[in-house]
Every structure is written in structure tokens, then in C-alpha cells.
BAZAPA-591585 format. One line per 10 residues: number of its first residue (from 1); their letters; for each residue x, y negated, z negated of N, C-alpha, C. Coordinates in steps of 0.1 Angstrom, whole numbers. Example, Ala and Ser with C-alpha at 12.3 -4.5 7.8 and 13.67 -1.06 7.14 Angstrom:
1> as> 132,57,-78,123,45,-78,132,33,-78  128,22,-71,137,11,-71,129,0,-79
END
This chain:
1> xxxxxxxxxx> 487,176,570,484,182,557,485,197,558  494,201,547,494,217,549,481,226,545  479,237,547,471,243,550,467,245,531  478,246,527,479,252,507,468,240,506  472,225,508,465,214,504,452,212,505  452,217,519,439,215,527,427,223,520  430,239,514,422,249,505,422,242,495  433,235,487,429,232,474,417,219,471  422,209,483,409,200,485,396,203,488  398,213,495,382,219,496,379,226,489
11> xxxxxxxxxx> 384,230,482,377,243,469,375,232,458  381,219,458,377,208,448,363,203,453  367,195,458,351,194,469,338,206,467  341,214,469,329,226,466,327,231,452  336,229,441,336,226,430,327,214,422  329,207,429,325,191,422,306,194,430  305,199,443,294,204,447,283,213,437  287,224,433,283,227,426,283,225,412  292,215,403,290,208,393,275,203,395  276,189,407,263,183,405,250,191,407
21> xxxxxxxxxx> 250,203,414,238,212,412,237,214,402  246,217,391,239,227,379,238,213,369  243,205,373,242,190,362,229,184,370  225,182,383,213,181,382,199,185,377  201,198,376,193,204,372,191,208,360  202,201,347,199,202,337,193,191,334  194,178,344,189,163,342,177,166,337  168,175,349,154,173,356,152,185,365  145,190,362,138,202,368,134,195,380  130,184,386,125,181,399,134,170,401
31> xxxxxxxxxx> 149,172,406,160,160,402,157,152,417  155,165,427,153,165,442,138,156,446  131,159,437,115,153,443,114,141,441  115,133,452,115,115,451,97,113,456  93,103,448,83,95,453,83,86,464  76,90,477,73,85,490,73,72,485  81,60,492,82,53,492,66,41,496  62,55,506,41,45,509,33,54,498  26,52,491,22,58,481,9,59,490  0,77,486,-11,75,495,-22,75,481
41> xxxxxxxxxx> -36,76,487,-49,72,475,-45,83,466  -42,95,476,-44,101,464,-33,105,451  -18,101,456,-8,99,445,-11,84,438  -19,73,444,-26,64,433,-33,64,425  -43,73,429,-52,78,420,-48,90,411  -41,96,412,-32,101,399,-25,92,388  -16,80,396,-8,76,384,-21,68,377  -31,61,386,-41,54,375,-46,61,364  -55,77,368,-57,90,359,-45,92,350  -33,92,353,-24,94,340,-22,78,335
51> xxxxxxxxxx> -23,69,341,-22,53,332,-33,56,321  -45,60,323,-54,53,314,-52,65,306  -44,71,306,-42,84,296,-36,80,282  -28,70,287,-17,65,276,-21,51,268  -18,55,253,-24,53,248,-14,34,247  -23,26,246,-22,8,247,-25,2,231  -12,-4,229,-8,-6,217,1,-21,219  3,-24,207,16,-39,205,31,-32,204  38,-39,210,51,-32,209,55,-34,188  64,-25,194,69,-24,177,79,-34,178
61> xxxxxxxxxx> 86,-37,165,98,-43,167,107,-39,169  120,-47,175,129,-45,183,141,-44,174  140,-40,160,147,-40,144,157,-24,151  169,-24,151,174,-12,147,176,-5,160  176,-15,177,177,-11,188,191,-14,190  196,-5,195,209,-7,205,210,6,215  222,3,225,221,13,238,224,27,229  233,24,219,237,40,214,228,47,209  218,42,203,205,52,196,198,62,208  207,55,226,201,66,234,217,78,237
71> xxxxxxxxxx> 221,73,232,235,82,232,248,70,233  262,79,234,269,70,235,277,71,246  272,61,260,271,61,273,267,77,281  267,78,293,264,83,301,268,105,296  256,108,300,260,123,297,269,129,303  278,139,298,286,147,309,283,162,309  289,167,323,288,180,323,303,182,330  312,188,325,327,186,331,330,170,333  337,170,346,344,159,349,330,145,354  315,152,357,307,147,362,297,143,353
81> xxxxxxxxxx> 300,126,350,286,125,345,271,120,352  264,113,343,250,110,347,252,102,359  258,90,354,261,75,367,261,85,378  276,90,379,281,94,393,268,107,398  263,112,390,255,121,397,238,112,403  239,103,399,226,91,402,230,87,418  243,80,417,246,78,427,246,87,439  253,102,436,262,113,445,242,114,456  231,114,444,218,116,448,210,102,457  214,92,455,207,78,458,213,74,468
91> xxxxxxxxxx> 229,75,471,233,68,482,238,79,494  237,74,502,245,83,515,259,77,520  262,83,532,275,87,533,284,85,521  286,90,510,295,92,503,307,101,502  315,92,494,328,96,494,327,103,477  339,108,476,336,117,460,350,118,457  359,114,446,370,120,446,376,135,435  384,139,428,382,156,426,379,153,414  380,139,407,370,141,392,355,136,393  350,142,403,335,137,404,333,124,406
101> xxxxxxxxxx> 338,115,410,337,99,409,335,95,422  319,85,426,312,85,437,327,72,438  330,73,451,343,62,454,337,52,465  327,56,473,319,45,483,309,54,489  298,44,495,286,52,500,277,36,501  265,44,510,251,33,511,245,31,505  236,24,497,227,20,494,217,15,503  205,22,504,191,14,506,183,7,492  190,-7,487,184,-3,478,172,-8,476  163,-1,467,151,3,466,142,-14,458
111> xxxxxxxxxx> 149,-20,454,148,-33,441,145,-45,450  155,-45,462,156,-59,472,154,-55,484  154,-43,496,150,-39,504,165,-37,512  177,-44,507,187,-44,516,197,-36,514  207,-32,522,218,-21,524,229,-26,520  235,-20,507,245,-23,500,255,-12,503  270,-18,509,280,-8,512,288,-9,496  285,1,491,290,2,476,307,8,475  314,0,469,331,9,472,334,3,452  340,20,451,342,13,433,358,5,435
121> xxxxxxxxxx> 357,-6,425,366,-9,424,358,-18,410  371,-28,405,369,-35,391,361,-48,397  361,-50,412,353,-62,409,340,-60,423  341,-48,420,331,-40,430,316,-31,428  322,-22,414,312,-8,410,300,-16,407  300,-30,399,287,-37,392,278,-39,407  286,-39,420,270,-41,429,262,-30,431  266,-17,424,253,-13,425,257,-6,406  246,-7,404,241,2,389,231,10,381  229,13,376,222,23,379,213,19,363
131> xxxxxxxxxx> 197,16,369,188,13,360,171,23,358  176,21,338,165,29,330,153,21,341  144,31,344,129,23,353,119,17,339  119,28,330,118,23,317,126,17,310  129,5,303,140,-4,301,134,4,287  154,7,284,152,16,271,155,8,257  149,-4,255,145,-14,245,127,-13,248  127,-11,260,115,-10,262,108,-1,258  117,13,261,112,29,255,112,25,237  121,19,232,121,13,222,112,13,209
141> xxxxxxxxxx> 105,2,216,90,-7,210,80,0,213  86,13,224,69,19,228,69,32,221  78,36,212,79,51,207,88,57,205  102,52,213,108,58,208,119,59,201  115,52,192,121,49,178,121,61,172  111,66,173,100,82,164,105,92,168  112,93,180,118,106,185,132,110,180  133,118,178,146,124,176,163,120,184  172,118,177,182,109,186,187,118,197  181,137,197,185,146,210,170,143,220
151> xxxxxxxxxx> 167,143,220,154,135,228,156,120,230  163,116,224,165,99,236,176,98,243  186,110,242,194,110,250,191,118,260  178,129,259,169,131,267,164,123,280  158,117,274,154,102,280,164,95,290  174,88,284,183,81,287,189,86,296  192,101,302,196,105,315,188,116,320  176,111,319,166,120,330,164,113,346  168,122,354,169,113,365,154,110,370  147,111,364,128,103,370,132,88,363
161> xxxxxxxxxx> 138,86,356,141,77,347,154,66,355  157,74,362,172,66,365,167,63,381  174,53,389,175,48,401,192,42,401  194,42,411,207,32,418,203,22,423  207,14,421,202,-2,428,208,-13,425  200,-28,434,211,-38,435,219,-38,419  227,-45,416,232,-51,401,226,-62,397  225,-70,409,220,-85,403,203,-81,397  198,-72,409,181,-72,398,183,-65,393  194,-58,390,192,-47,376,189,-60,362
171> xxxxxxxxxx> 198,-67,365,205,-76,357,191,-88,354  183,-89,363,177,-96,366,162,-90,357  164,-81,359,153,-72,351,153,-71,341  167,-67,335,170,-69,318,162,-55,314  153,-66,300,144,-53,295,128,-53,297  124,-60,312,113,-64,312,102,-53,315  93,-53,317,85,-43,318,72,-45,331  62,-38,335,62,-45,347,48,-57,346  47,-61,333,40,-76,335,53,-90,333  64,-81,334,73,-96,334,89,-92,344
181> xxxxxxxxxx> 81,-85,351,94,-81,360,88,-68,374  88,-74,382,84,-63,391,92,-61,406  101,-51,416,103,-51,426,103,-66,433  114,-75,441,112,-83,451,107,-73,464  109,-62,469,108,-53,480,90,-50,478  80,-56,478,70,-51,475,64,-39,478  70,-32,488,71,-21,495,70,-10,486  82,-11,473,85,-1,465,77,-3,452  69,-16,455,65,-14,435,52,-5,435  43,3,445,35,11,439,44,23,432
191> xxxxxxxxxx> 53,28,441,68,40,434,75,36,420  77,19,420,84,18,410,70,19,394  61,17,400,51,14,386,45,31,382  43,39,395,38,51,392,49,57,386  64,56,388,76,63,383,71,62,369  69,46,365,75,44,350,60,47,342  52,50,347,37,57,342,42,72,338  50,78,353,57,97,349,62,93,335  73,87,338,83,86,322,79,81,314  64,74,310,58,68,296,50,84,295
201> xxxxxxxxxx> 46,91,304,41,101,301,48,112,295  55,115,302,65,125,299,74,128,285  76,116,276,80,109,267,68,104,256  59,109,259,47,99,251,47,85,248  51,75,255,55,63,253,40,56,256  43,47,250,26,42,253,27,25,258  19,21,263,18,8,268,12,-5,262  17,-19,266,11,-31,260,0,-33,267  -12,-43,265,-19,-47,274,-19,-51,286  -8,-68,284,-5,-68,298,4,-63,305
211> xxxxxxxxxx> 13,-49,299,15,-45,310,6,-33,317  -3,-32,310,-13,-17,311,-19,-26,327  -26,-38,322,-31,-49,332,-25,-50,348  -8,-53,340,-1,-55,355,-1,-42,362  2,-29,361,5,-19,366,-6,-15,371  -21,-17,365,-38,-16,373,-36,-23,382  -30,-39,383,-33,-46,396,-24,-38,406  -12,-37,406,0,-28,415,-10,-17,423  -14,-7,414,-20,7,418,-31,2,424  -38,-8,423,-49,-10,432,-47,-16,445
221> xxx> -36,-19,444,-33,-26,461,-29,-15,466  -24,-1,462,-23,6,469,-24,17,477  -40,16,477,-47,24,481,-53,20,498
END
């Protein structure tokens, strides 16, 4: 490889680097801060203090929902949008090519407990995907119908909101909420329930009974 080529691949590379800095940080002011996977008393006893904060209601109807009321697909910032920057953040060893596009990398993922060697291709990118923790039919029926359509695109790529993970339980999850869908990794559902407590908060989204119920049982095991 000549040396011309060699600078121009790297100055792409450190280009596309700093894309995803300043696109992370317009995601989410805390794009970097992940929830410990062992949740300790006292980040439980927070999300329970912000659970009972929120206010527990009947879902609304599901009249007038589709994915574009949260935008129409994934945000961009240059060549890099939300997906690939979910990923560039979730998986390791990654590969990247010069339009920002995660090309292969690890998954631990977080949904089934197991290590997914992720490579895009057409009958490949669906093993891993990248799912609302709030299922956004779910954000839906809980409020955000009422918000403004620049606030659910808001929503829709905030990375507290976003994970990479398997495809089949993405799939498998649909639009459920966590009295009808929770983690097979039991490991991760006090993280996955306190996540989706941040983003009903953060969003003013409010809760059903039983899932207000399911997410008390979760937080109490894990203390």
C-alpha cells in the first residue's frame, strides 16, 4: 500500500472517529455511562424512588401509531447514523468502513448472555439489531402521542433508549413491555428494567399496572 493511500485511510478513519464523538454526544449527554450490569441497593433503590414517581395509568390507544411518527428511520449526522453509532459503542473489535458503516465486531449480547460474531452482509446485519428498551408503540400508549413529532425523534435515537442485541429477541420482544417480555439473561434484567424506568422518566412516559407490578418484582430481587 502506498504511503498517499495509507494517509488517506487514516485521516478517514480519524474522520469517521470523530464524527461518532460529536454524533454521540448530540444523542446523549451521558452516551458513555452504561449501567453496571450487577445493579447495587443503592442504584435499586433509585430506580424504585424514580418508579413510583411515575405516574400509572391505562395505555391509550394504539389509533394513529407507526415507526415514522418517531422519524423516518435512523438519525444522521454526515455519513454516520444512529444504528451504526449504537453498534460502533456496543460491540468490540470492530471494523468500520469510510462511510461510517460498522462492517463486523462482537457482541456480548446483553438479551441472551451469548457472543455474537456480527459481519453485515444481506443475510447477516438482522443478527444483531438494535432495540428501543422502550418499545416505541409502547412510548406510544404511554404519552407520546402528546409530544411534539421533534421530541420523538428525540426519543427514538437517544442512546439510554437504544441497545444492540440478539435479533431473534429483539424480534421476540416486539412491543412488549416488562410485564410481558423480560431478559432470558436474568443477569441483565435489573439494568434492562431500571434503563426503561430512566427513559419513561426522562420522556414523562408513564406506566400500566402490571407493568408498574412487574418492574417492583425485578428491583426487589435486586438488592
Amino acid at each position: 500500500m502506498s504511503g498517499k493511500i495509507w494517509r488517506k485511510r487514516r485521516l478517514t478513519g480519524v474522520l469517521i472517529l470523530i464524527a461518532f464523538l460529536i454524533f454521540s454526544i448530540s444523542l446523549h449527554p451521558s452516551f458513555y455511562q452504561q449501567i453496571p450490569v450487577q445493579d447495587t441497593t443503592e442504584r435499586a433503590d433509585r430506580a424504585i424512588k424514580d418508579l413510583h414517581a411515575l405516574k400509572v395509568k391505562g395505555r391509550a390507544p394504539k389509533t394513529g401509531y407507526s415507526r415514522k411518527e418517531f422519524g423516518n428511520g435512523w438519525k444522521k449526522q454526515g455519513d454516520c447514523d444512529t444504528r451504526n453509532m449504537i453498534l460502533l459503542r456496543d460491540l468490540k473489535k470492530v471494523s468500520v468502513d469510510d462511510n461510517c458503516k460498522v462492517m463486523a465486531g462482537q457482541l456480548n449480547d446483553p438479551y441472551t448472555g451469548k457472543l455474537i460474531l456480527f459481519k453485515r452482509g444481506p443475510d447477516t446485519s438482522d443478527d444483531v439489531q438494535i432495540d428501543h428498551v422502550v418499545a416505541l408503540s409502547n412510548a406510544w400508549q404511554t404519552g407520546a402521542q402528546q409530544m411534539s413529532y421533534e421530541r420523538r425523534i428525540e426519543l427514538a435515537n437517544d442512546s439510554l433508549e437504544l441497545l444492540a442485541v440478539d435479533g431473534q429477541a429483539n424480534q421476540d420482544k416486539s412491543d412488549g413491555d416488562a410485564a410481558t417480555w423480560l431478559p432470558k439473561n436474568k443477569t441483565f434484567r435489573c439494568q434492562y428494567v431500571a434503563r426503561q424506568i430512566q427513559v419513561k422518566t426522562k420522556y414523562a412516559l408513564w406506566l400500566t399496572e402490571p407493568e408498574k407490578a412487574a418492574m417492583v418484582r425485578v428491583l426487589a430481587a435486586c438488592k
